[in-house]
N, C-alpha and C positions, 0 to 999 in steps of 0.2 A: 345346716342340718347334721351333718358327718362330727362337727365338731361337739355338739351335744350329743350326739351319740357315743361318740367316741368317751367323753372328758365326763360327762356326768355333773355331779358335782364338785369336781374338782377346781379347787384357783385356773381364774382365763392363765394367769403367767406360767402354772406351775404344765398344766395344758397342753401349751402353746410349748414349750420343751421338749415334750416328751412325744408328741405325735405328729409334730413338721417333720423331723428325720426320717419317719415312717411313711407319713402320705403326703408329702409334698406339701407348698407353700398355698395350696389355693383349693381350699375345702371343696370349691362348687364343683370343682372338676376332678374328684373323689369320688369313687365307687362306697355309697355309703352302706352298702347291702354287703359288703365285704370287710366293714371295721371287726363284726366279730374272731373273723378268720385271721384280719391281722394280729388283735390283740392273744387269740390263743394259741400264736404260732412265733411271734416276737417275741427278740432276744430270748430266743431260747439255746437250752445245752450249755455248753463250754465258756460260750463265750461270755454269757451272764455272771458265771464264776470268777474270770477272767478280768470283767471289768470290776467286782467288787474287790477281789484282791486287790488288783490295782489300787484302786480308792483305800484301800486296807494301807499299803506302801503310801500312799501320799501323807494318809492321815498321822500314822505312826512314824515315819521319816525314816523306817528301816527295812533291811530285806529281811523277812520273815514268812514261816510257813503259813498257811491259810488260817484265820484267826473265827475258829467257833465256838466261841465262847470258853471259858473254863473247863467247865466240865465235862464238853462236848472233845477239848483237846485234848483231855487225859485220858479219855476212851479212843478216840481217834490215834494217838501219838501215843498214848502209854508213858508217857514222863511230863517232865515239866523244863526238858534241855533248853538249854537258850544257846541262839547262834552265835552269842557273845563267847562261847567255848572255846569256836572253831577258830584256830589259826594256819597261817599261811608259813609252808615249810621256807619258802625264801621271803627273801625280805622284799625285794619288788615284782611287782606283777607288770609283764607288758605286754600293754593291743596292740594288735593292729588294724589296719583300715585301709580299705580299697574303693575305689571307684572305678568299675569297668571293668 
């Protein structure tokens, strides 16, 4: 029940994704009077941005600002600078790393 509720007509796989994370692995023992409150309170804020950046960085294979479109950049960002400008005053960078 929860899971039509929830999924609609959406693909069982695509579904099955996007709402185990949220309610667990076993629909019947899902509060299904509660799916609206999940859906209109999931991944919300920051971290939604957060995770499409991300996917922005994976997809483009670069570090770059937040990608909204063209035109939406040039109001946003006011140019069209690319961080291929920006260089590094010394010539190595070095991490470090701890544990503990």
């Amino acid at each position: 029940m929860t899971e039509q509720v929830a999924c609609g007509r959406w693909e069982p796989k695509v579904c099955e994704k996007l709402i185990y994370p949220l309610m667990g692995y076993n629909f019947e023992e899902s509060n299904s009077s509660r799916v609206d409150v999940y859906r209109s309170h999931g991944y919300a804020g920051s971290s939604v941005w957060n995770l499409v950046h991300f996917g922005q960085h994976i997809v483009s294979g670069d570090f770059k600002r937040f990608d909204y479109g063209t035109s939406e950049n040039i109001k946003r960002y006011n140019n069209l600078y690319g961080l291929s400008n920006l260089y590094l005053r010394r010539r190595y960078l070095h991490l470090c790393s701890s544990f503990g």
